[in-house]
C-alpha positions as CSV (number, residue, x, y, z in Angstrom):
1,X,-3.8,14.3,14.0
2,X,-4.1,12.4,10.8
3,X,-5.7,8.3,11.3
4,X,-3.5,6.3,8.9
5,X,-4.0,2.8,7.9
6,X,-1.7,0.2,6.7
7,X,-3.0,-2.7,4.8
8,X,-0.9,-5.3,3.6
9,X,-0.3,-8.6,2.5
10,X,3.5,-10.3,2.9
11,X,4.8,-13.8,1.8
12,X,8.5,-13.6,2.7
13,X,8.7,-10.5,4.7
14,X,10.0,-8.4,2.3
15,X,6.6,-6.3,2.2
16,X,6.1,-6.4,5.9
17,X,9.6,-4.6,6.0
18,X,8.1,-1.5,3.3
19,X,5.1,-1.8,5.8
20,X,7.4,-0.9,8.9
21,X,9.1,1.8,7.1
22,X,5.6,3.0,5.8
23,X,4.8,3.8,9.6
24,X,8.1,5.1,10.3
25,X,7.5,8.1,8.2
26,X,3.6,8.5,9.3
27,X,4.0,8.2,12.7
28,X,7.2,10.8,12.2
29,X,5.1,13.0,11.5
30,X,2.2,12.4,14.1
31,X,-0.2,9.9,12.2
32,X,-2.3,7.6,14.3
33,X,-0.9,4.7,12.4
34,X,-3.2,1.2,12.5
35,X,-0.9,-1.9,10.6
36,X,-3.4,-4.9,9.3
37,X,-3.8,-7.8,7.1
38,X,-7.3,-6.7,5.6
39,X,-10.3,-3.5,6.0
40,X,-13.5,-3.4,5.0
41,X,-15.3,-1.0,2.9
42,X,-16.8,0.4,5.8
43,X,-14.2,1.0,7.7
44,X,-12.4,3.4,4.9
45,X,-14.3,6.0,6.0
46,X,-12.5,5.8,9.5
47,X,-9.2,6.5,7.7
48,X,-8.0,10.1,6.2
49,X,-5.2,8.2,4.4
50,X,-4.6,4.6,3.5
51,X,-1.3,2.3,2.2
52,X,-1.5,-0.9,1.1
53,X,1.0,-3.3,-0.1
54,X,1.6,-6.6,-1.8
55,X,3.6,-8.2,-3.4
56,X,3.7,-9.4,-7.2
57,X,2.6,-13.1,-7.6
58,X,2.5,-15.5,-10.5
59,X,2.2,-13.2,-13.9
60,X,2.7,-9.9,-11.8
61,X,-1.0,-9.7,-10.3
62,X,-1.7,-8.8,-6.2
63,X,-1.9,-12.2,-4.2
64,X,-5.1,-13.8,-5.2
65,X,-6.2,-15.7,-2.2
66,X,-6.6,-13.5,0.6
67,X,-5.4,-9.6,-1.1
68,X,-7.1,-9.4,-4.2
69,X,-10.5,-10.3,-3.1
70,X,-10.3,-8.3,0.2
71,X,-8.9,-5.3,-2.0
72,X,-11.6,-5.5,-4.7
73,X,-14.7,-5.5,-1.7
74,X,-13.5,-2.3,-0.9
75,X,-12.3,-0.5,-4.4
76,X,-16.3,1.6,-4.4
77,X,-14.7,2.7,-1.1
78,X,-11.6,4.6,-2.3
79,X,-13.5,7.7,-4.3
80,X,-11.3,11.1,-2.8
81,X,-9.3,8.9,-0.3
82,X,-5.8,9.6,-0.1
83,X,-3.8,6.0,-0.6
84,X,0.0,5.0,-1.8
85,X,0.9,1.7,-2.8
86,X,3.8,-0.6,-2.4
87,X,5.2,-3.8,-2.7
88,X,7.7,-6.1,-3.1
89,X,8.3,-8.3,-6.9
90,X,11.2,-10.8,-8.0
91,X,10.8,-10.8,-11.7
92,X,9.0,-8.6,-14.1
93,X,9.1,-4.9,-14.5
94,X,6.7,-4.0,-12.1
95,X,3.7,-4.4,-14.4
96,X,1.7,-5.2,-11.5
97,X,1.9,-2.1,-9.6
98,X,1.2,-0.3,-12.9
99,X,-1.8,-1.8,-13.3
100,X,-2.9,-1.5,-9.6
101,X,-2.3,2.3,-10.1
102,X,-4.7,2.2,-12.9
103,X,-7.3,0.6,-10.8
104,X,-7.0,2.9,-8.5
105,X,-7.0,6.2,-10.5
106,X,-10.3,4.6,-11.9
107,X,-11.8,4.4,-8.6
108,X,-11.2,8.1,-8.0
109,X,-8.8,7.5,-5.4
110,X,-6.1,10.1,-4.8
111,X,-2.6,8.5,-5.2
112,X,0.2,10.3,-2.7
113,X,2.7,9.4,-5.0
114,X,4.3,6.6,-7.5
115,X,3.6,3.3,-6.3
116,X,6.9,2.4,-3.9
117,X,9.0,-1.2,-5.2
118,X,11.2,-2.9,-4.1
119,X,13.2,-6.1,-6.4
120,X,13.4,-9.1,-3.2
121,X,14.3,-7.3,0.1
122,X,13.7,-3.7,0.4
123,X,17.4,-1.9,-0.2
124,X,17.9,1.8,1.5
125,X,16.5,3.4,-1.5
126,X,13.5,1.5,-1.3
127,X,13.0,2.2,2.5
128,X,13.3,5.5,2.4
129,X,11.0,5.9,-0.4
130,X,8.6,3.7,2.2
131,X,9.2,6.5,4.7
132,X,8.0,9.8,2.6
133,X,5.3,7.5,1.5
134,X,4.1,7.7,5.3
135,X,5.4,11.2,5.2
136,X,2.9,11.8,3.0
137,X,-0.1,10.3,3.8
138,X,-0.1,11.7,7.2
């Protein structure tokens, strides 16, 4: 039985929602799924598989206040760990989850798939392509 975390980070509740629907497919398929707001490098390692989320803020960057400094401590972490992204945006093209990718290809993380988005709330599309994410990181 697969231990997968969910960390995320939600402002309106349209990335909590992706969250929920991240754990819908996991625990569908029998992950152990843990949802929280932050992890520590050291507690990677207790995880086979890992999503986070956040939303685009300001010029299409992670939330800088709380996200982005939690996810950045533990980026030396991520080497051969299976992770998905997702997130929520309101403008933009989804530059910021294009750049998170990049990040985390260059940590040597193993990306499960495309980075899931969602334009404001989460539509069925969007949920769905939550749920496989889970699907496939359990």
């Amino acid at each position: 039985m697969s231990k997968v975390a969910i960390v995320y980070w939600s402002g309106t509740g349209n990335t909590e929602a992706m969250a929920e629907a991240v754990k819908a497919g996991a625990a569908g398929k029998g992950a152990v799924v843990t949802m929280t707001g932050a992890l520590t490098a050291a507690e990677v390692a207790e995880y086979d598989a890992i999503a986070f989320g956040c939303p685009a803020m300001g010029a299409e960057v992670l939330e800088e206040d709380e996200f982005d400094p939690m996810f950045t401590a533990l980026e030396g972490a991520l080497s051969g760990k299976k992770i998905g992204l997702f997130g929520s945006y309101g403008w933009g093209d989804g530059e910021w989850m294009r750049n998170w990718e990049e990040r985390c290809r260059a940590d040597g993380a193993d990306l499960v798939s495309d980075g899931v988005t969602a334009n404001d709330a989460p539509d069925d599309d969007a949920v769905a392509a939550c749920k496989a994410l889970g699907e496939a990181l359990a």
